[in-house]
C-alpha positions in Angstrom: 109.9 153.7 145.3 107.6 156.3 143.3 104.5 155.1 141.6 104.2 153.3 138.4 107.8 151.7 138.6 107.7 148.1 139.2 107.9 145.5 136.0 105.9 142.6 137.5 103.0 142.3 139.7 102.2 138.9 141.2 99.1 138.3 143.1 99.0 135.1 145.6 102.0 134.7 148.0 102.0 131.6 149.1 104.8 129.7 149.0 105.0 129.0 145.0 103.8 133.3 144.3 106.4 134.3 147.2 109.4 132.2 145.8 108.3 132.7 141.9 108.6 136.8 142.8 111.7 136.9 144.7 113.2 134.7 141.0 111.4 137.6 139.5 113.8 140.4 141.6 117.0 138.3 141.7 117.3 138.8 137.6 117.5 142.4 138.1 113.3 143.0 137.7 111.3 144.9 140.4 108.4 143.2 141.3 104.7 143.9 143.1 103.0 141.6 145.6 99.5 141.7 146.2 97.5 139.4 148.7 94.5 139.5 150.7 96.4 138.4 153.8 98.6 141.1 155.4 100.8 138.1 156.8 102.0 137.1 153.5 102.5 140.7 152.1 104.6 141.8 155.1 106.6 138.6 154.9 107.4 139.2 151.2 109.0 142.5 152.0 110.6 141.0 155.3 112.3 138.5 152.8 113.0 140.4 149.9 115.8 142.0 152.1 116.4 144.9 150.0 115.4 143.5 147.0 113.4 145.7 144.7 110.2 144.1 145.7 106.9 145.5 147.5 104.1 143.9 149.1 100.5 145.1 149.5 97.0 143.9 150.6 95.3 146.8 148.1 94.2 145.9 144.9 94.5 149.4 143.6 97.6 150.0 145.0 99.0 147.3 143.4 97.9 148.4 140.0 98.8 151.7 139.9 102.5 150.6 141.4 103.6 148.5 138.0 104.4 149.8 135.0 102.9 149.3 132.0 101.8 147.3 129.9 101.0 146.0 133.1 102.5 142.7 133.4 100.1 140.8 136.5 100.2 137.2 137.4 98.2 134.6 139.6 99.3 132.0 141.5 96.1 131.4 143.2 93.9 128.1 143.7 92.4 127.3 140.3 88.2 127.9 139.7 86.2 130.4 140.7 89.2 131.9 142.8 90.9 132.9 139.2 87.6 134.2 138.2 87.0 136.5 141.3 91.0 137.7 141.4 90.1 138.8 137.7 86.9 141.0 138.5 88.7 142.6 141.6 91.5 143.7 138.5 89.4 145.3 136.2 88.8 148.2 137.1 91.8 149.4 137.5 93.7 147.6 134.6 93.8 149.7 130.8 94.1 148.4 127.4 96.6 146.5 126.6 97.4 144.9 129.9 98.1 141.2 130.3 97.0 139.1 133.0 99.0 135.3 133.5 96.9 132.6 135.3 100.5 130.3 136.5 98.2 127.8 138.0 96.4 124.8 137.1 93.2 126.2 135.7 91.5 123.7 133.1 91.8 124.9 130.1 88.3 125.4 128.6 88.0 128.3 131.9 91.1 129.7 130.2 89.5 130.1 127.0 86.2 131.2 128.2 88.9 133.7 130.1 91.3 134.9 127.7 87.7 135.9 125.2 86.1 137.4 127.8 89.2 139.7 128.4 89.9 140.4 125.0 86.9 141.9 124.2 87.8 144.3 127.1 91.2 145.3 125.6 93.5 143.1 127.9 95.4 140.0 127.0 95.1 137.1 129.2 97.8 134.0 129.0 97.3 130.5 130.7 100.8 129.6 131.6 101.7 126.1 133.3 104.4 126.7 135.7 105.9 123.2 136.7 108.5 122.3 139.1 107.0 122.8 142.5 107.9 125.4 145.1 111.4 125.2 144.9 111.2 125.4 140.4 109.8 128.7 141.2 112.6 129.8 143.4 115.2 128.8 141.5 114.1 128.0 137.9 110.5 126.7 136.4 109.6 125.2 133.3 106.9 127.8 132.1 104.7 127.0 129.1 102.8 129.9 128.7 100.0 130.0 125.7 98.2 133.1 124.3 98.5 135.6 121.9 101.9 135.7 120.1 102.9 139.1 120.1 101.7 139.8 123.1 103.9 137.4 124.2 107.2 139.6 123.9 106.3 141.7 126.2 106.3 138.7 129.2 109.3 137.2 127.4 112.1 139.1 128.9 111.0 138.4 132.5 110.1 134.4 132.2 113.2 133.7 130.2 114.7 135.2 133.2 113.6 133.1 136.0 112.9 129.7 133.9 115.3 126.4 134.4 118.1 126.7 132.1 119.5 123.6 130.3 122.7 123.0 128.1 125.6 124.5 127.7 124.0 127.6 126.0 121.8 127.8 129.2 118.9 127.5 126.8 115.5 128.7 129.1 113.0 126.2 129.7 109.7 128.7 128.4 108.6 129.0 125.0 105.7 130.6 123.8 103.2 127.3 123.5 100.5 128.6 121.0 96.8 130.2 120.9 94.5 130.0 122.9 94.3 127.7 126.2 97.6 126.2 124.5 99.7 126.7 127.6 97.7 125.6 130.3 96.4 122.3 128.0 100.4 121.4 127.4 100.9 121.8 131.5 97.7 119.2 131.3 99.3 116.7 129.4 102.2 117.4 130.9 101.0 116.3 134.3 99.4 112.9 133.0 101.9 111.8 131.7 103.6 112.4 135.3 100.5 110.7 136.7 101.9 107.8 134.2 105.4 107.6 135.5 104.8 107.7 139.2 102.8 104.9 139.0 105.0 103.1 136.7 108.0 103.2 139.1 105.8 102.8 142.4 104.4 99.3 140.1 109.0 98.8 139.8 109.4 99.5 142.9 106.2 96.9 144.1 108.1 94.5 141.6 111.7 94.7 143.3 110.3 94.5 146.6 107.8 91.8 146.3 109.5 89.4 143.2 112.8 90.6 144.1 112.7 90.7 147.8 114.8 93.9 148.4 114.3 95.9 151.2 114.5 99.5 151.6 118.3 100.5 151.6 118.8 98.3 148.7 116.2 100.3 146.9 117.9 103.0 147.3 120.9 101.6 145.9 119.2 100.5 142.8 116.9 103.7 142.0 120.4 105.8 142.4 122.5 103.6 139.8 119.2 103.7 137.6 119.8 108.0 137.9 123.1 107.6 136.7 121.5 105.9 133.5 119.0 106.0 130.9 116.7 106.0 133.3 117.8 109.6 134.8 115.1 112.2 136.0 113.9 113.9 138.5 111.3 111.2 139.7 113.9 108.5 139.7 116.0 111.0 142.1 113.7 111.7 144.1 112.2 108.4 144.4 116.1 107.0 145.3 116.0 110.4 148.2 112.8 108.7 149.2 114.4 105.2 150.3 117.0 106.8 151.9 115.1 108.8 154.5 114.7 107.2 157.9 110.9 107.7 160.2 111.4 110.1 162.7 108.5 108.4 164.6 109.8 105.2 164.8 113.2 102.7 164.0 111.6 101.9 160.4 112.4 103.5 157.3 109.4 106.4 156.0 108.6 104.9 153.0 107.1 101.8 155.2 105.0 104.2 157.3 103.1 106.2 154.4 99.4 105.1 153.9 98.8 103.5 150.6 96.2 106.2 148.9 97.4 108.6 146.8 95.0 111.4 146.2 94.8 113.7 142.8 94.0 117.3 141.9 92.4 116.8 138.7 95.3 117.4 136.3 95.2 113.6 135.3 91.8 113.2 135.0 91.4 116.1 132.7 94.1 114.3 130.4 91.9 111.3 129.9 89.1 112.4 129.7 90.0 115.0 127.0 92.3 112.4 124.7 88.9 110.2 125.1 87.0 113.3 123.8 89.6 113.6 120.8 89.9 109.6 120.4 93.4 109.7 121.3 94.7 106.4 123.8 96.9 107.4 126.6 96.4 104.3 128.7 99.1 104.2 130.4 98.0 108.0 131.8 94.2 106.6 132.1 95.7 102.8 134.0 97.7 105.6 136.7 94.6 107.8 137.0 92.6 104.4 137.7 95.3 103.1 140.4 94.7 106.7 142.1 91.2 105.7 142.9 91.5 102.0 143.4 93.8 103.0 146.3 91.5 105.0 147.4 89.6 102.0 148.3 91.8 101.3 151.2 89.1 99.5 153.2 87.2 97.6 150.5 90.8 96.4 149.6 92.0 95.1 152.9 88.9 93.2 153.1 89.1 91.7 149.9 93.1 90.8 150.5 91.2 88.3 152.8 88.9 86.5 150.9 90.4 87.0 147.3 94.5 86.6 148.0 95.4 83.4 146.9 99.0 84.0 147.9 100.7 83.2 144.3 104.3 82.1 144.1 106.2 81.7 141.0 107.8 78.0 140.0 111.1 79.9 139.7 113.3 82.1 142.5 114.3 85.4 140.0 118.4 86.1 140.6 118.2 89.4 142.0 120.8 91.0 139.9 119.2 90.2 136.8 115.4 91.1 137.8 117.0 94.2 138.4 118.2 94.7 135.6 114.9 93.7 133.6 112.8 95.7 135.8 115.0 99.0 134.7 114.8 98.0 130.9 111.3 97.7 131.6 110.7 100.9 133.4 112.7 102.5 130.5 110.4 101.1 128.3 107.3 102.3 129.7 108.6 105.8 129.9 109.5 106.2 126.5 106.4 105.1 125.6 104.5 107.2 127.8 105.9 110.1 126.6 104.9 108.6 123.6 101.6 108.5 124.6 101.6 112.6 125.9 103.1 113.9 122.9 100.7 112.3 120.3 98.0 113.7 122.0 99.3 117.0 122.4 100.0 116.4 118.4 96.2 115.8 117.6 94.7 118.5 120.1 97.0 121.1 118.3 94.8 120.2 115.2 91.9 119.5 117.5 92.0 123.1 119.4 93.7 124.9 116.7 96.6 125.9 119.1 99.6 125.0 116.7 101.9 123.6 119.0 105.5 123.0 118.3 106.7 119.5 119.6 110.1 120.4 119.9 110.0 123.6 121.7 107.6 121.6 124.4 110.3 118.7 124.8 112.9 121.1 124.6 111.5 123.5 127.9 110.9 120.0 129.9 114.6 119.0 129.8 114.7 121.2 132.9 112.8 122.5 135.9 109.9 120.6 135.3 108.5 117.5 137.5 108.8 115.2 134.0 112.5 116.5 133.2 114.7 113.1 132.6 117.2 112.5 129.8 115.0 111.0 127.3 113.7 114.3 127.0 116.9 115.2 124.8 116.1 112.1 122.9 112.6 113.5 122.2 113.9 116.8 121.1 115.9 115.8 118.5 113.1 113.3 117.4 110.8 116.1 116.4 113.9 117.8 115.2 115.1 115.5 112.8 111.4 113.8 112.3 108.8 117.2 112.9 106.1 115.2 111.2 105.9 112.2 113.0 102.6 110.9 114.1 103.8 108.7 117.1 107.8 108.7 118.8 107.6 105.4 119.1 107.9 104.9 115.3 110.9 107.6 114.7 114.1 106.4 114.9 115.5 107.6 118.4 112.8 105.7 119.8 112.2 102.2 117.8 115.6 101.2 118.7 115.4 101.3 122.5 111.7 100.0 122.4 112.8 96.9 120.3 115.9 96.7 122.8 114.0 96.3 126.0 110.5 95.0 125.2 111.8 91.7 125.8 112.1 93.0 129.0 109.0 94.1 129.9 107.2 90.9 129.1 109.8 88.8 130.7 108.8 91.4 134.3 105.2 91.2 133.4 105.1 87.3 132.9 107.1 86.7 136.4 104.8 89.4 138.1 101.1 88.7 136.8 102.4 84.7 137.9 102.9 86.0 141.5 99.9 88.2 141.9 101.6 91.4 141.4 99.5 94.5 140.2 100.9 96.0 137.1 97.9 98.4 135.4 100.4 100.4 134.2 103.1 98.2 133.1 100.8 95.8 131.2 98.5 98.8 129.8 101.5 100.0 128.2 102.7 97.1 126.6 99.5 96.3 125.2 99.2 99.7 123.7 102.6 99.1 122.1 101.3 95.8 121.0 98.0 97.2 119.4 99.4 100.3 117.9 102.4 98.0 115.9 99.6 95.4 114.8 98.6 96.1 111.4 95.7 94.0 111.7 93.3 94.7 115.1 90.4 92.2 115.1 88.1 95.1 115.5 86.7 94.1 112.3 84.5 91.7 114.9 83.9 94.5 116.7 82.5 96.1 113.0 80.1 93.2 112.5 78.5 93.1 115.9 77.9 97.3 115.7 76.8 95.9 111.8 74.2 93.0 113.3 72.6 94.6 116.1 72.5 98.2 115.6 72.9 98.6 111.3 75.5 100.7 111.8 77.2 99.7 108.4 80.6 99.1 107.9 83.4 99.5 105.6 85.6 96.7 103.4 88.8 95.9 102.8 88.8 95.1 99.3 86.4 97.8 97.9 85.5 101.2 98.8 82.2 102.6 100.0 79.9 101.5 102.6 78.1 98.9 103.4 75.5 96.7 105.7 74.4 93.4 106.0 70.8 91.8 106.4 73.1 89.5 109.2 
């Protein structure tokens, strides 16, 4: 092909940049690849088989192949990485060129980014790309954030290649707001995944260990649950999970798999942000916490010795029925979870000044994305017919499921906290529920003490103004 002809550039093709291009060419775009590694640029071309698509190792040939408004994105390890990728682009880039970081940069770099390339004449987007190598092959969830009209020009091309959901094939992307807005909704987004493995990895511990099934019949259960309420993409995948046999060995994988699960950072940044903001998301913060506990693997085995006092329960639980109280109380603990996400994303719109809208965001997670599950649906018409509410567990396609199966989760948590079982997640969760429905928190105590030791006043019920005591 001549010069100047292709519509998208992507730079990093590794697996996710390779399969996110060749989406890119099969809806009728020609795309650029550019990587440092001639391995990876000659195996884009050897499998775009005769696909509109190029692959190249120059920077500057790269640039001058696209057409413009140059359309460029990364898909490279987030940090410095995005930072250097961005200085090699300048000069060759013009005004009014737009550069998409797709990875999982945190978003205060993305700020600092997209100012820093404004006041060069280019537009820079942050845009979470969820759904894992095989979402960018064959359809994402994309929550790009940046500047709005900018944002047309990119729109043709990720509407393209997004997840489509519905009988409209609606596209999972939406333009998320200013700023950093994309890549801090991916954020959120990902702790409140951090939130629901844990949750079902604390069901599955329940089933196994109060319920005494073994592996095949965890399959069985974790498939009905996907034919339920309960149905998403981690409760498929987790059902795939018990099914799969160890090639190594006669026992089934899932047995085999050391017990530390490691983390990017994705989580962690959701805490430690809503802390910043003085928004809870415990159930994200209790996940995050497991995370490093089981990264204590050694400290843990040793203190199985000396600390396990090998509780049983008074009662034997009827399978069938812990079952079924373990699913109402996993469905419980999602719905509040997203809960959780969404009011945060809520205040850091204010916070940030991103002006999200809740409904588009449920809306392009109802497909591609790791978090997709039904209840998304549920959420969307939440904000739809409620765009106000402060909290989803107040509207009204959420109170009546949590008031349906809370029962539930108390009756799992009493059975399993009596036989030793750890549940950070499950009980975090319910005891945010608890606190947030309480119109009365005895943090008035809490008040007092600040009040006594430090005279940090304090406010009154009955009157207004403020006020300290001489305790």
């Amino acid at each position: 092909m001549s010069q100047a002809t292709f519509d998208f550039g992507m730079i990093g093709l590794g697996v996710m940049g390779r399969n996110f291009l060749l989406n890119v060419a099969d809806h009728g775009f020609s795309a650029a690849g550019l990587d440092l590694d001639a391995e990876k640029a000659n195996a884009l071309e050897q499998e775009a088989a005769g696909r509109p698509i190029m692959g190249t190792t120059s920077t500057e040939a790269f640039v001058q192949a696209l057409s413009r408004p140059r359309k460029v994105m990364l898909l490279v390890p987030a940090g410095k990485v995005v930072d250097s990728v961005i200085e090699s682009l300048l000069p060759y880039l013009e005004e009014g060129d737009l550069i998409v970081d797709g990875g999982n940069s945190h978003f205060p770099d993305t700020e600092r980014r997209a100012k820093y390339l404004a006041d060069k004449g280019l537009y820079f987007f942050g845009a979470g790309v969820s759904g894992g190598a095989e979402g960018a092959r064959k359809g994402p969830s994309i929550m790009p954030g940046g500047d709005k009209e900018a944002y047309e020009i990119l729109r043709p091309v990720l509407e393209a290649v997004s997840a489509k959901v519905g009988p409209n094939e609606e596209p999972c992307v939406a333009h998320m707001g200013r700023g950093a807005a994309g890549h801090y909704v991916k954020m959120v987004h990902n702790g409140i995944e951090y939130g629901m493995m844990q949750l079902i990895a604390e069901a599955y511990d329940l089933l196994k260990r109060v319920g005494g099934l073994d592996v095949p019949q965890l399959h069985q259960v974790f498939d009905q649950w996907n034919q339920g309420a309960l149905r998403s993409f981690l409760i498929e995948i987790t059902a795939e999970i018990f099914a799969q046999r160890d090639d190594l060995t006669d026992g089934w994988l899932v047995d085999a798999i050391l017990d530390k699960a490691k983390q990017k950072g994705t989580g962690k940044w959701s805490s430690q942000n809503a802390m910043d903001i003085g928004i809870p998301v415990p159930t994200i913060d209790a996940a995050v916490s497991m995370r490093g506990i089981s990264a204590l693997k050694q400290e843990r085995e040793a203190a199985d010795k000396i600390l396990n006092p090998t509780l049983t329960s008074d009662a034997t639980v009827d399978q069938a029925e812990w079952i079924e109280q373990v699913g109402k109380a996993l469905h419980f603990a999602f719905l509040v979870t997203y809960a959780q996400g969404m009011a945060l994303l809520s205040d850091a719109s204010v916070e940030h000044d991103y002006d999200l809208d809740m409904e588009a965001i449920a809306r392009i997670w109802r497909g591609g994305c790791i978090i997709r599950a039904d209840i998304l649906e549920q959420m969307r018409q939440a904000y739809s017919t409620q765009p106000e509410v402060k909290n989803l567990m107040i509207s009204e396609a959420f109170s009546k499921d949590l008031l349906a199966t809370q029962g539930a989760m108390r009756s799992v948590l009493r059975e399993g906290i009596a036989q030793g079982v750890p549940m950070l997640a499950f009980s975090s969760t319910l005891q945010y529920f608890d606190a947030y429905r309480t119109g009365r928190l005895p943090l008035n105590v809490v008040q007092a003490q600040r009040d006594y030791f430090g005279s940090h006043t304090y406010e009154r019920l009955d009157r207004e103004g403020i006020f300290h005591t001489e305790w």
